[in-house]
C-alpha positions in Angstrom: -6.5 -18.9 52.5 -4.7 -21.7 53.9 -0.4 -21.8 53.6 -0.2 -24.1 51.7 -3.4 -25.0 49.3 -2.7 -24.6 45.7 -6.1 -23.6 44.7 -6.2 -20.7 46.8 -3.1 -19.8 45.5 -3.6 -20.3 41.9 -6.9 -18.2 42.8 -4.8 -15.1 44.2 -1.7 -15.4 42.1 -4.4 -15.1 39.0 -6.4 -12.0 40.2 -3.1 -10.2 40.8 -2.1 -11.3 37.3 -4.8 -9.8 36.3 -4.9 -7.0 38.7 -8.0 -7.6 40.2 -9.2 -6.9 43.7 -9.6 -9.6 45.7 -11.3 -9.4 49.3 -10.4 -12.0 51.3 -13.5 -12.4 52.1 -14.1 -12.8 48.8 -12.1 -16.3 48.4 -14.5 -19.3 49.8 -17.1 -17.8 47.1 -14.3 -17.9 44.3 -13.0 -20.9 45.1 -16.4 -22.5 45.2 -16.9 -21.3 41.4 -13.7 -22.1 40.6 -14.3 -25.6 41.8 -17.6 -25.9 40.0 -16.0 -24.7 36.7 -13.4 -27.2 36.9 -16.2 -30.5 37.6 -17.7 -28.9 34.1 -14.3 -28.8 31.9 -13.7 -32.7 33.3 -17.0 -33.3 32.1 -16.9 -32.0 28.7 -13.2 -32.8 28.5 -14.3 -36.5 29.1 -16.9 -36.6 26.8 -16.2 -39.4 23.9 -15.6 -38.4 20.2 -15.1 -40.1 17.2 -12.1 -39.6 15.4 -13.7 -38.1 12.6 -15.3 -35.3 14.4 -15.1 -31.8 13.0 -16.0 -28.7 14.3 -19.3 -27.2 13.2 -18.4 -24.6 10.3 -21.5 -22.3 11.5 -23.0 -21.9 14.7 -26.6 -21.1 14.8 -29.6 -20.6 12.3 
């Protein structure tokens, strides 16, 4: 972890929140899936709907 990179930090601050162990080793791999997860949200958080969109009452057959 690097002093003074807030993603690292958030990342460690959150599995003691959590109380999770977490290798240090562990961290490049986290942070990688963190990083990933976070493109994904922009993506779907980006995504254009109408005004009138509702959320689906049912989900599935």
């Amino acid at each position: 972890m690097t002093e003074h990179d807030p993603l690292d930090a958030w990342i460690v601050a959150s599995a003691e929140l959590m109380k999770l162990p977490l290798d240090p080793a562990w961290l490049p791999a986290v942070r990688q899936n963190v990083e990933v997860t976070f493109r994904l949200a922009a993506q779907f958080d980006e995504f254009p709907l109408p005004d009138d969109a509702e959320p689906a009452p049912v989900f599935g057959t």
